[in-house]
Each structure stands twice: as C-alpha cells, then as structure tokens.
KETI-462989 format. One record per residue (C-alpha): residue number from 1; residue in three letters; y, z, x. Coordinates in steps of 0.2 Angstrom, whole numbers. Example, Ala and Ser with C-alpha at 12.3 -4.5 7.8 and 13.67 -1.06 7.14 Angstrom:
// KETI-462989
<pt num="1" residu="ALA" y="-22" z="39" x="62"/>
<pt num="2" residu="SER" y="-5" z="36" x="68"/>
// end
This chain:
// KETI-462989
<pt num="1" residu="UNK" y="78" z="-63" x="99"/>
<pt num="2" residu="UNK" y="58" z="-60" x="100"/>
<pt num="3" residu="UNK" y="42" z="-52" x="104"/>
<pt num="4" residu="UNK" y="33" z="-59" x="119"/>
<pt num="5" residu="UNK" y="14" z="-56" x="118"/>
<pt num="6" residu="UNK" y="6" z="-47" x="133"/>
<pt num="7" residu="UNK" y="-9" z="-45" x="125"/>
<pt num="8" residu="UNK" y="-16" z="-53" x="110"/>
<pt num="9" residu="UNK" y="-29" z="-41" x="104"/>
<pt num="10" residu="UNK" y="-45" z="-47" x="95"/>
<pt num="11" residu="UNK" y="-37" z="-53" x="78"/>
<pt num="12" residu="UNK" y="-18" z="-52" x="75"/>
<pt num="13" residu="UNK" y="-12" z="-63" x="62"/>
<pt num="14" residu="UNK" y="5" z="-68" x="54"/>
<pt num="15" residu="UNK" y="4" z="-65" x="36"/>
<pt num="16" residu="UNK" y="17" z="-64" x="20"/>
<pt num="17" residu="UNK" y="10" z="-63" x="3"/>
<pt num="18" residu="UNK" y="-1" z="-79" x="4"/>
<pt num="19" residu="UNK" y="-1" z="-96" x="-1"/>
<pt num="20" residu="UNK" y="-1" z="-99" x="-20"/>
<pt num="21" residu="UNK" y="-3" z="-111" x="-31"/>
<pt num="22" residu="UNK" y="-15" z="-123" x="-20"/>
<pt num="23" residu="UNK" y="-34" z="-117" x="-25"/>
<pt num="24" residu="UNK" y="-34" z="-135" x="-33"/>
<pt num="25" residu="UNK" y="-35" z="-143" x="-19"/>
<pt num="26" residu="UNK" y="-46" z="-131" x="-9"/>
<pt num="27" residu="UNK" y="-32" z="-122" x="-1"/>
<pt num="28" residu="UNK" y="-35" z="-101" x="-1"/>
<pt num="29" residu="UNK" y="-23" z="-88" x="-3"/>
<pt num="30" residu="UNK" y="-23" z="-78" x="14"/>
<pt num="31" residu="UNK" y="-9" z="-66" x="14"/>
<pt num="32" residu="UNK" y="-13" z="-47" x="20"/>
<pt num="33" residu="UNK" y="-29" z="-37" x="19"/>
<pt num="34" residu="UNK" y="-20" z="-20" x="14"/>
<pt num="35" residu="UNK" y="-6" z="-26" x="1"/>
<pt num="36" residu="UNK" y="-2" z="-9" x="-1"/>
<pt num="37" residu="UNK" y="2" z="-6" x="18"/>
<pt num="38" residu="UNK" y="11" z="-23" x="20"/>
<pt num="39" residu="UNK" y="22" z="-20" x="5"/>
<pt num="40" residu="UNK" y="27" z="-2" x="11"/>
<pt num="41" residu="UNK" y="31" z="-10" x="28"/>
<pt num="42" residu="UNK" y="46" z="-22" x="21"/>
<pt num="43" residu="UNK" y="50" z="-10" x="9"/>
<pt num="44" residu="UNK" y="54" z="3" x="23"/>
<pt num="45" residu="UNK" y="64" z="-8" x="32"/>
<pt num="46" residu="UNK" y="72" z="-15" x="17"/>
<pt num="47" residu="UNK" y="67" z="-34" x="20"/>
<pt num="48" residu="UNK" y="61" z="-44" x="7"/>
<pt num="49" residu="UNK" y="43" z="-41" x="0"/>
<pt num="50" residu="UNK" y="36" z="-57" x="7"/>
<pt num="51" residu="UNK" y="46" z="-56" x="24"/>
<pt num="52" residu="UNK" y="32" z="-61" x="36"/>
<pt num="53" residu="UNK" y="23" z="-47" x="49"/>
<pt num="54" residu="UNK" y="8" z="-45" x="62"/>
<pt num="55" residu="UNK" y="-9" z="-40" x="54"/>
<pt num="56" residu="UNK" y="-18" z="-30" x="67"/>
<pt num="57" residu="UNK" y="-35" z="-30" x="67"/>
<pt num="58" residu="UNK" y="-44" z="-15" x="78"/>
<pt num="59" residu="UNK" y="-31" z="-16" x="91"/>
<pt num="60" residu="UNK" y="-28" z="-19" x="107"/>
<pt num="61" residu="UNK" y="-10" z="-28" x="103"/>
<pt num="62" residu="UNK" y="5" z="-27" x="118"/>
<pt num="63" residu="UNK" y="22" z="-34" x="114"/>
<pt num="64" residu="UNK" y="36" z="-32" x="123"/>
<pt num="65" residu="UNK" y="53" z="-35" x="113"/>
<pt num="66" residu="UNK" y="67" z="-45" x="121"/>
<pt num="67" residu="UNK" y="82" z="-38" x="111"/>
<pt num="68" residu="UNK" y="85" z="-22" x="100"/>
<pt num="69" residu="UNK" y="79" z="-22" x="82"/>
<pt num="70" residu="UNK" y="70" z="-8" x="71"/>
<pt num="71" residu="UNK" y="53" z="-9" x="67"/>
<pt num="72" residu="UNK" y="39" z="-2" x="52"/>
<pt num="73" residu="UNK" y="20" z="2" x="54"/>
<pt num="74" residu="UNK" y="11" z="3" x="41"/>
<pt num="75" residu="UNK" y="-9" z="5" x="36"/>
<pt num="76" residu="UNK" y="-20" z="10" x="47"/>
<pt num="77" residu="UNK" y="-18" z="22" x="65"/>
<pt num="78" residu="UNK" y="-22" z="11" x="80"/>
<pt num="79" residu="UNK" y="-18" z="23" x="93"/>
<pt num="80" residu="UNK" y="-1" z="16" x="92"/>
<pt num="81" residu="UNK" y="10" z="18" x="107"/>
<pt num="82" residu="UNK" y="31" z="17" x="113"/>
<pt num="83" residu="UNK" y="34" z="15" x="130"/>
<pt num="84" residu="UNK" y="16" z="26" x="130"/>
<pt num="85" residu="UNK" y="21" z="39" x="119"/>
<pt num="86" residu="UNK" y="9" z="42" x="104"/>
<pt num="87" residu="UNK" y="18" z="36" x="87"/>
<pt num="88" residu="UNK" y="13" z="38" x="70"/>
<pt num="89" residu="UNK" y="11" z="23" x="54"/>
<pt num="90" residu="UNK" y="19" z="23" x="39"/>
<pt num="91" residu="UNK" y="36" z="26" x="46"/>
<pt num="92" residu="UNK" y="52" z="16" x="56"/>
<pt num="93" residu="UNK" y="56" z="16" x="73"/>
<pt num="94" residu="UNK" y="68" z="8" x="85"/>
<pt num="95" residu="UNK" y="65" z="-4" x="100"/>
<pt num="96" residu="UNK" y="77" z="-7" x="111"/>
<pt num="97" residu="UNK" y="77" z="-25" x="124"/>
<pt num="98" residu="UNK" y="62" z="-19" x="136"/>
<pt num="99" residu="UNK" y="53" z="-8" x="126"/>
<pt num="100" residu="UNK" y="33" z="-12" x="126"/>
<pt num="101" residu="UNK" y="24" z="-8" x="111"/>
<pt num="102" residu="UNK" y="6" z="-8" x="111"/>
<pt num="103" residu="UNK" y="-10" z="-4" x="98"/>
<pt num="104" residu="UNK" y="-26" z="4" x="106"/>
<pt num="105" residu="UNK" y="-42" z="7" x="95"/>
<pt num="106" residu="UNK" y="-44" z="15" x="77"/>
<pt num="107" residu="UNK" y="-42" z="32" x="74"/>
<pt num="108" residu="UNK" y="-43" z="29" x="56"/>
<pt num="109" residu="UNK" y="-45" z="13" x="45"/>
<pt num="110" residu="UNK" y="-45" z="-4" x="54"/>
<pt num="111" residu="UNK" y="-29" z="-13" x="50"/>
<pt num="112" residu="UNK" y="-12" z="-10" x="52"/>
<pt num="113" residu="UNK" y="3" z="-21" x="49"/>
<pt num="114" residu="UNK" y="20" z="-22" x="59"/>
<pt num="115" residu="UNK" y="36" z="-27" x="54"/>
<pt num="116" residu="UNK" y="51" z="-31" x="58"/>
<pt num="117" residu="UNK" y="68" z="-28" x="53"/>
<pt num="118" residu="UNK" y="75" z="-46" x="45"/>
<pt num="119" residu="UNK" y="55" z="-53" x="44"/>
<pt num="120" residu="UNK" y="47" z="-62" x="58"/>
<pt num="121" residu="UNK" y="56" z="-82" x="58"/>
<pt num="122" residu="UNK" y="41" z="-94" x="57"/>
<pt num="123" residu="UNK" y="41" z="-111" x="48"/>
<pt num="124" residu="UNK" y="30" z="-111" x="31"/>
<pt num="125" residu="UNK" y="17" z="-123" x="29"/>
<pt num="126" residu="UNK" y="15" z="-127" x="9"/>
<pt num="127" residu="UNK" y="28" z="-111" x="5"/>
<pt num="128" residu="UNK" y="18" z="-96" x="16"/>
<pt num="129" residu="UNK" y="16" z="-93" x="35"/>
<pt num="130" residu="UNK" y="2" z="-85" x="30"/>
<pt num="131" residu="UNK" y="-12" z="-87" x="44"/>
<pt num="132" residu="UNK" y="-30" z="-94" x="37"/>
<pt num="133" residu="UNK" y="-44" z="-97" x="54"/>
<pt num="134" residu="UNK" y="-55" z="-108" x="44"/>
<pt num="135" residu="UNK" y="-44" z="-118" x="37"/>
<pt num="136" residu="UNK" y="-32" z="-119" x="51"/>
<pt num="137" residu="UNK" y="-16" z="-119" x="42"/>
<pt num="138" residu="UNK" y="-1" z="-106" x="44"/>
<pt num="139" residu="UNK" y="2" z="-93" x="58"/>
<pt num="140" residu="UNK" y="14" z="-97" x="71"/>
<pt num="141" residu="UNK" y="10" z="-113" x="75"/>
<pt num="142" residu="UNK" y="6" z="-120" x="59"/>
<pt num="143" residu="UNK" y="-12" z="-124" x="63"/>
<pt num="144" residu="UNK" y="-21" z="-107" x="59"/>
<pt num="145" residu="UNK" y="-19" z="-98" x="77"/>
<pt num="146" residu="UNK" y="-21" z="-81" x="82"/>
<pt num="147" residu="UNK" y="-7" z="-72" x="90"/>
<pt num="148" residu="UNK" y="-9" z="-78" x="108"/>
<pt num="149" residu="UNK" y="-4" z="-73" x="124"/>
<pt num="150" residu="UNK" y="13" z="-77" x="128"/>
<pt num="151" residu="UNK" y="19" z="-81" x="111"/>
<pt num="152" residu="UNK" y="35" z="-76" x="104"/>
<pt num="153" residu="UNK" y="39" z="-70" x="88"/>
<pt num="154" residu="UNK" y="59" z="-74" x="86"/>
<pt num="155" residu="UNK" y="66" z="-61" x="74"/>
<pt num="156" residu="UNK" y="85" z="-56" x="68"/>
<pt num="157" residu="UNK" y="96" z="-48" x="79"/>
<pt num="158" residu="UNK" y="111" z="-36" x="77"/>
<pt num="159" residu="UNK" y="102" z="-27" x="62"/>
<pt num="160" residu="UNK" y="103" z="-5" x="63"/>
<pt num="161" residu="UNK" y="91" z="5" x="63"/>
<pt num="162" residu="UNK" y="88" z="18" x="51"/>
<pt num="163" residu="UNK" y="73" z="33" x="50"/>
<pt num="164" residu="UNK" y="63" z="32" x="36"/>
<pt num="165" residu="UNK" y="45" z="37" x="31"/>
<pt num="166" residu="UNK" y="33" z="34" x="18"/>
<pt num="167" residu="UNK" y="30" z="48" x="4"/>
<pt num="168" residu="UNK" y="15" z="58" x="9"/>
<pt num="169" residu="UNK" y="9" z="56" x="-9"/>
<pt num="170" residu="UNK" y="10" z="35" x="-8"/>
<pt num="171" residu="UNK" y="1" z="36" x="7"/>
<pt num="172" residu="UNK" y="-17" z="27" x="4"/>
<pt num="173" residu="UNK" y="-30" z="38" x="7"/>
<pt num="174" residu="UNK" y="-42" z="28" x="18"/>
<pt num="175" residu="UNK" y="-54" z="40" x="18"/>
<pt num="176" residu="UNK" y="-59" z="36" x="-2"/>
<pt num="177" residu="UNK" y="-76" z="28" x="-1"/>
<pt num="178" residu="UNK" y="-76" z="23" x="-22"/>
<pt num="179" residu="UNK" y="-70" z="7" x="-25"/>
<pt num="180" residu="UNK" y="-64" z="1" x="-43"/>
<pt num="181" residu="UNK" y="-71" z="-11" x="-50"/>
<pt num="182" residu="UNK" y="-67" z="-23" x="-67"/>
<pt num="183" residu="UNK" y="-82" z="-28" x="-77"/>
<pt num="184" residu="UNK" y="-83" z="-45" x="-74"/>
<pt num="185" residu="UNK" y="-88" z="-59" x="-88"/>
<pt num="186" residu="UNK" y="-108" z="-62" x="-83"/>
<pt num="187" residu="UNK" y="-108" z="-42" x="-83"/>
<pt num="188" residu="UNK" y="-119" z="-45" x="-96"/>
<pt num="189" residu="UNK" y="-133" z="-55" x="-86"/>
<pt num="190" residu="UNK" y="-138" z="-40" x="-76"/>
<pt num="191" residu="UNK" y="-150" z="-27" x="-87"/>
<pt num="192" residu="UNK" y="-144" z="-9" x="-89"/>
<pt num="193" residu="UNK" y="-156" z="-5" x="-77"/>
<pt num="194" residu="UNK" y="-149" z="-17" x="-63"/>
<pt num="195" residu="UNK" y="-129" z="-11" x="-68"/>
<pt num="196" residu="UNK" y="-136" z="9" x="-66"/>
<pt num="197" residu="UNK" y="-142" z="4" x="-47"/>
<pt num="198" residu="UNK" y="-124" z="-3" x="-45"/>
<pt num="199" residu="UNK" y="-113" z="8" x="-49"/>
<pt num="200" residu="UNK" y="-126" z="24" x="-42"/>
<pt num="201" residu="UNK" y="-130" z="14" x="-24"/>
<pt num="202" residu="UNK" y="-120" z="19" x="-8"/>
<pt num="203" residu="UNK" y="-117" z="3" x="3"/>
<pt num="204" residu="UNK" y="-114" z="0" x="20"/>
<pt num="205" residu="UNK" y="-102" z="-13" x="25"/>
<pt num="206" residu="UNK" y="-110" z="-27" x="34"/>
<pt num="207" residu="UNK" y="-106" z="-30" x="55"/>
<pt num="208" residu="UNK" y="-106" z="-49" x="46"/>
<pt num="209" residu="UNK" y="-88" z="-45" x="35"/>
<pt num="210" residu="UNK" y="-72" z="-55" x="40"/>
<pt num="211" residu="UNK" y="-56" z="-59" x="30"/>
<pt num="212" residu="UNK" y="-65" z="-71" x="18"/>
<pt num="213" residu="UNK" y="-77" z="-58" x="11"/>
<pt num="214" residu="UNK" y="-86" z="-40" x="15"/>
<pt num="215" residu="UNK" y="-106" z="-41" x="13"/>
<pt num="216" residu="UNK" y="-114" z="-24" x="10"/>
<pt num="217" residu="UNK" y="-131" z="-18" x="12"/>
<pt num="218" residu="UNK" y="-139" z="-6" x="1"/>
<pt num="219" residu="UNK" y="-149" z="-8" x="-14"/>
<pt num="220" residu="UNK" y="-153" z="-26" x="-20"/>
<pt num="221" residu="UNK" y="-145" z="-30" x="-35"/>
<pt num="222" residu="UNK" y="-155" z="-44" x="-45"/>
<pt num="223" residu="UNK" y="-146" z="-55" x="-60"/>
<pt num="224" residu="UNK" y="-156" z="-64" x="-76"/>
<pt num="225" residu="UNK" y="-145" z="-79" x="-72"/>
<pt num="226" residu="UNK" y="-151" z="-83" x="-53"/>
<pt num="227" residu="UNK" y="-136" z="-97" x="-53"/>
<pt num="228" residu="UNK" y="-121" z="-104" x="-65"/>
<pt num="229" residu="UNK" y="-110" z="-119" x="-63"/>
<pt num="230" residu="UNK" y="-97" z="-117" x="-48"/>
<pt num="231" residu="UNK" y="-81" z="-109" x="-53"/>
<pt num="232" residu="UNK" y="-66" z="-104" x="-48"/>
<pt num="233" residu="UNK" y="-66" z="-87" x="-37"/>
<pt num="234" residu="UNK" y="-52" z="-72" x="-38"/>
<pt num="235" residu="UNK" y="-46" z="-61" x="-26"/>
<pt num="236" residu="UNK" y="-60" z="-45" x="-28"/>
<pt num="237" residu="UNK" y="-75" z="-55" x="-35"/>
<pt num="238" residu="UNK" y="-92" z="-48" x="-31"/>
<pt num="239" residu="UNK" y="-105" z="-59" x="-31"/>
<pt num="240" residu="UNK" y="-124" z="-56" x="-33"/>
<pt num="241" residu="UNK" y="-134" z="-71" x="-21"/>
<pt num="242" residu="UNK" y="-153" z="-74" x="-21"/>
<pt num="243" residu="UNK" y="-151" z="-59" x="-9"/>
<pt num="244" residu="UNK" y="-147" z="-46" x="-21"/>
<pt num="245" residu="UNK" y="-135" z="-41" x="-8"/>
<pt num="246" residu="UNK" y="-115" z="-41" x="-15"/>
<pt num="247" residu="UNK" y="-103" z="-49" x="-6"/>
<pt num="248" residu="UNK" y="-86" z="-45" x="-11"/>
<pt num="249" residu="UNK" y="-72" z="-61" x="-10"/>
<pt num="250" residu="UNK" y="-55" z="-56" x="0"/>
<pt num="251" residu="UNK" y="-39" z="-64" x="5"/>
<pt num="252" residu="UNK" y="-49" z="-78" x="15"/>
<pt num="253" residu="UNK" y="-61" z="-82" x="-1"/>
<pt num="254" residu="UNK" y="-68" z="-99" x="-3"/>
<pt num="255" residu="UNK" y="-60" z="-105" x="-19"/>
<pt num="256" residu="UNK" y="-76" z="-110" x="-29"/>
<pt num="257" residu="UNK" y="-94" z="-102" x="-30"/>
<pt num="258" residu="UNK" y="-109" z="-101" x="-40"/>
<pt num="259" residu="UNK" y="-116" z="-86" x="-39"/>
<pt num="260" residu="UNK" y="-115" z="-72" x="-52"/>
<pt num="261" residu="UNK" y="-103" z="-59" x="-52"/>
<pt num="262" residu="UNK" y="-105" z="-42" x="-57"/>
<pt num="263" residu="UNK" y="-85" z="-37" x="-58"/>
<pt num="264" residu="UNK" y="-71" z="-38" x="-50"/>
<pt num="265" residu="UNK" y="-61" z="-25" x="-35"/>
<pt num="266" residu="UNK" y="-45" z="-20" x="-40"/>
<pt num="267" residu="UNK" y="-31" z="-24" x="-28"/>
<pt num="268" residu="UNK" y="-27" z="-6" x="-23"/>
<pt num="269" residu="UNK" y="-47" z="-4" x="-22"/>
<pt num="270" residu="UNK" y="-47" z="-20" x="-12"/>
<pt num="271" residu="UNK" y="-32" z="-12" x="0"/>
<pt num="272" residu="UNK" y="-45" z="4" x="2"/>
<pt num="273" residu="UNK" y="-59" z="-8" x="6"/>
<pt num="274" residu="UNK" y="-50" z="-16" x="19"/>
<pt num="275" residu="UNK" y="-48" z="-1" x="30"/>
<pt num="276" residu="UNK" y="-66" z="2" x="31"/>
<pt num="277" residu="UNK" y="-76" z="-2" x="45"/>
<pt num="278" residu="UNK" y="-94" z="-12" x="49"/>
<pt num="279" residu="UNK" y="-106" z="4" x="45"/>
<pt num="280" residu="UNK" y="-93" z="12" x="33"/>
<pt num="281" residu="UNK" y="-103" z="17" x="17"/>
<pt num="282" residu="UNK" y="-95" z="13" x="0"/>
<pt num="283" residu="UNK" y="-100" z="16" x="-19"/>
<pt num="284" residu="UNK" y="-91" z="4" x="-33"/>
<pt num="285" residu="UNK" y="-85" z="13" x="-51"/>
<pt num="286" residu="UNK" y="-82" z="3" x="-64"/>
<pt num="287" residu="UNK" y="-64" z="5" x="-73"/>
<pt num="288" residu="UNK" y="-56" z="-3" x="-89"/>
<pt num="289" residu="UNK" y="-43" z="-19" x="-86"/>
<pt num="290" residu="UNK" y="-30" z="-7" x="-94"/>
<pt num="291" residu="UNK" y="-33" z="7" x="-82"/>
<pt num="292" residu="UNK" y="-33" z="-7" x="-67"/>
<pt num="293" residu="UNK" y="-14" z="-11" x="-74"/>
<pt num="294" residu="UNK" y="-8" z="5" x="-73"/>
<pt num="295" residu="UNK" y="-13" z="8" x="-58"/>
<pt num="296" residu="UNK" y="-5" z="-7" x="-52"/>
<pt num="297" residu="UNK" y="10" z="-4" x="-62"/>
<pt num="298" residu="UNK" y="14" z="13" x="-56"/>
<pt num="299" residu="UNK" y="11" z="6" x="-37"/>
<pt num="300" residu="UNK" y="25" z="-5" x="-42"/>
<pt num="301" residu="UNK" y="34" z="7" x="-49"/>
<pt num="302" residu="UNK" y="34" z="18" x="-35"/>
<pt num="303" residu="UNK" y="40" z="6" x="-23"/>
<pt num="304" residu="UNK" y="55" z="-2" x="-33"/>
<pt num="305" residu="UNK" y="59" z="17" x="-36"/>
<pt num="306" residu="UNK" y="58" z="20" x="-15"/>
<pt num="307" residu="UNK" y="68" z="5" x="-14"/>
// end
C-alpha cells in the first residue's frame, strides 16, 4: 500500500544513492545529504542499501499510512511524532493502517531520512529515483518534484516489524563543527599564508546554501591562480571564487567548474556538514587520503558488521 501526504513540508525529497555514471552529459549525482544516516536507515530495516526514502529537510512533513508496514529514522531529530507522541531517530517503529506520522522543526541537525520497510516503489529515471530540483529529473514523478500534497508513496506490504536501534557509538555526532578535508591538487596555488587562514578560520554557513553547495563566510581565502580551465567537479570540492569565500560542492553539484580548489570534504565530513544549519559556524582540518579511507572503510565495516 502507501503513504498519503497531508502536508509536504518545505523540502522532502525521494532519494537512493544518486544517479551515476551520467556527469558526461551534464547529469549530477543527487542522492542523500547525510549518506551516513540514509545507509543506517535501510540497514535497520534490513532493505537493500540503495532502497529509496524521504529526505526531510527542517520538517513540517504529515503522512498518513494506508496499510501496516515498519518504518526507520535516521539523521537528524525533527520533533518527530506517532499519532502525537514524541519519537526518537535512529531507531524502527511500526505503523499500522491509520496511523499519522508527522516531523516538526529541528531540535538538532537539519535532515532526517525515512524509510520504509521493502523501500519506497518509484520508477527510475537513468537507474535512480533520486530527486534533482534543478534539473528536474527523479522523484516521484520523474520530473524533479518535491513531495506534494496528496501524493502517495506505494510501498510493500505484509512485511513484520522488528525493534531495532542504531549503536550509540555509530551514531554521528552532529554537534562536531571540524570538517575533514583532502588536500586537493591546486593546494599548491594558495601561499602558506593563505592555507594557515584556512584551516585556523571559523566559518559560518551561508542562509544562500542548498543541496548543490554550502557557501560560508568567514575569512576570505585568495589563490595565486585567480581561474584554471573547467573541470570536472566531485562530491566535497571546495572552491575558492573571486570572492575569496569557499563554497563547498554537494549532492546537487554542477558537474564542471573553474574555480580553484583548495581540497576536498570527506564523505563522512560531508554527512556532518549537512546537519548544519544557516548560521552554524564550521572550521576545516586537513587529513591524509589514507586516513579519509580508513575512516570510510571502518564506516563500512561497521555496517556490514550490524547487518
């Protein structure tokens, strides 16, 4: 059967892992904001790591589910309520045919990520339902929507429940304002001087941040190399424009650019940055690529183990 949404909240978005393998023709990535959470979510439910869910973004989400199922939340805590009792994230619960469930405003982070037991049934467009606004492809629809009201998410039925939790120790600590950071490959066109202001500046995160990149204030960082050819753009790239001010490239990143960058957010620092909030202040540390893939590896590790 389905959700039915009674209210859509400001941004809730269908998202699996993203849509690979098309940056050559323009196409970005999408998939979720906190990879950490959203893995965590399937893995609880025992679905398949790119089963699809609902991104929430601040809230303000109703649903009302039209036939049993079991259900994960993971990432941030929207206020989330039951039937209007308080529940937790990073845990399971059940719903039964009635039931309303319903996100509020943050209490901590800014994202959080429901899923269903089975993953949400949606037709991919180019192998992903993952939901891109700019360039109106995946979602629901197939044409880049929002979650509207009065849409149904169909899911599986006749799946049990069972009560699980995530470890208190994988939990993500949202609350971690240093972000790490890979040297990137024009490292070397910004003087000692310039990489000391980097990595010693606090920076606040922009009201002008969205799912295609997080600006940041703080102390203007200026490169010899004022402009290089356009290039091809991953996941965590911060680049240094005319401004000074870094802009740091997410899920919804344009695929090429020509500004220099500095380094690159790990994807586990890139889950913490997520969660933070227009006016959350941030500071970057730079890490070795080998220290990057541990980290990533034992994540990994941790979940298979779980699992």
């Amino acid at each position: 059967m389905a959700f039915k949404v009674i209210k859509p909240g400001l941004l809730a978005l269908l998202q699996d892992l993203g849509r690979h393998g098309h940056q050559s023709i323009g196409l970005t990535t999408g998939g979720p904001m906190d990879e950490v959470a959203f893995r965590w979510a399937n893995a609880l439910l025992d679905n398949t790591p790119n089963a699809a869910q609902i991104e929430i973004t601040f809230g303000m989400l109703s649903l009302e589910a039209q036939a049993d199922t079991s259900i994960a939340i993971t990432g941030a805590d929207l206020g989330a309520t039951l039937n209007g009792k308080s529940i937790m994230p990073w845990q399971t619960y059940p719903m039964r045919k009635g039931d309303l469930l319903a996100f509020h405003q943050p209490i901590w982070g800014l994202r959080a990520y429901l899923a269903v037991k089975g993953g949400f049934l949606c037709e991919p467009i180019l192998g992903s339902v993952a939901t891109v606004l700019r360039e109106k492809i995946g979602g629901l629809t197939g044409k880049g929507d929002k979650l509207q009201k009065g849409d149904v998410l169909t899911y599986p039925t006749g799946l049990s429940h069972q009560q699980r939790s995530v470890p208190r120790r994988a939990i993500p600590n949202y609350g971690l304002k240093e972000i790490a950071v890979i040297l990137g490959y024009q490292y070397q066109s910004f003087s000692p001087l310039e990489r000391a202001h980097f990595f010693s500046s606090d920076y606040g995160i922009s009201s002008n941040s969205d799912r295609m990149g997080y600006r940041l204030e703080g102390n203007a960082i200026n490169s010899a190399t004022k402009g290089i050819i356009s290039e091809g753009i991953a996941y965590g790239a911060i680049q240094i424009p005319k401004d000074g001010q870094p802009i740091v490239l997410l899920r919804d990143r344009q695929t090429i650019g020509g500004y220099p960058k500095i380094g690159c957010v790990t994807r586990i620092s890139g889950s913490i940055l997520a969660q933070q909030k227009p006016g959350d202040v941030i500071q970057f540390t730079p890490i070795t690529v080998d220290q990057a893939e541990r980290e990533r590896c034992l994540h990994m590790a941790r979940l298979a183990q779980w699992r």
